[in-house]
C-alpha positions in Angstrom: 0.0 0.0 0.0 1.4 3.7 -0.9 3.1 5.9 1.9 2.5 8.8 -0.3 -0.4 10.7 -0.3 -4.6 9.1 -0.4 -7.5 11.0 -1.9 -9.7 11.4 0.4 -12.7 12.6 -1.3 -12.9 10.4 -4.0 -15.5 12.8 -5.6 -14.2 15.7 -5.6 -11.8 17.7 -7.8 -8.1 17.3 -7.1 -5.0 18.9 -8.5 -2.5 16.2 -9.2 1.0 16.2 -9.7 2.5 13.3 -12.1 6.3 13.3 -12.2 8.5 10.9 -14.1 11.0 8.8 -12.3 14.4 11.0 -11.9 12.8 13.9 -13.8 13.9 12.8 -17.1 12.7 14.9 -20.0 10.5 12.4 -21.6 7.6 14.3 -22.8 9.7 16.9 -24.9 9.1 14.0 -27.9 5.5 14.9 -29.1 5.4 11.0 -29.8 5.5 10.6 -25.9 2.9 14.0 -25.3 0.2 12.4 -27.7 0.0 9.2 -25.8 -0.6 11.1 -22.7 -3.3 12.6 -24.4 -5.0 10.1 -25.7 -4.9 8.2 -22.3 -6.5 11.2 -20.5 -9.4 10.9 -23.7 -9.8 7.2 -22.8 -10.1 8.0 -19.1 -12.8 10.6 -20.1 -14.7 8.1 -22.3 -14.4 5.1 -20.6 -13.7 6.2 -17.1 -15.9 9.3 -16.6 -12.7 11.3 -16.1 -13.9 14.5 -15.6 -10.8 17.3 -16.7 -10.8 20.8 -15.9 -7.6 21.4 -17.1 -4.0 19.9 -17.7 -0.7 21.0 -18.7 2.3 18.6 -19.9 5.8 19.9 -19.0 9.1 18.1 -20.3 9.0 15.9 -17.0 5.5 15.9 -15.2 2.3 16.5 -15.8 -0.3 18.6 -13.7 -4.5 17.8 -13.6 -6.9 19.7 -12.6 -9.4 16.5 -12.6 -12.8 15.2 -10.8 -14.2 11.4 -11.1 -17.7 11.0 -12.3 -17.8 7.7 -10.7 -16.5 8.0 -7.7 -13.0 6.7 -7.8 -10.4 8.7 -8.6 -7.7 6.7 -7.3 -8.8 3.6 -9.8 -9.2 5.8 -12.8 -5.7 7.1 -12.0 -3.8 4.2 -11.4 -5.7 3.0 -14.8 -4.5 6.0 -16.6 
């Protein structure tokens, strides 16, 4: 089980930090940016990933995101 930190509030909108491992640059390839992308569009579709906003930098990625169902931890450990 994670140490880290546990949403709470599984239906409420959360801002969440994504950072890769050692903060390698991996999403300055637009190959790398577009699968991000369309992860985030299956999470909407299949999920009921609710997103209010997100930004991809070269080594994390931020949401601004809300779960229609319920479960924001599932839908982002699917993602």
């Amino acid at each position: 089980m994670s140490q880290g930190y546990q949403i709470k509030d599984q239906s409420a909108a959360h801002y969440v930090t994504l950072q890769i491992v050692q903060w390698v640059d991996i999403f300055s390839r637009k190959i790398y940016r577009d699968i991000v992308i369309d992860s985030l569009k299956y999470c909407q579709k299949e999920k009921d990933l609710e997103i209010y906003a997100f930004v991809i930098m070269s080594n994390h990625i931020h949401l601004l995101v809300r779960s229609g169902n319920e479960n924001l931890s599932g839908t982002l450990r699917d993602f």
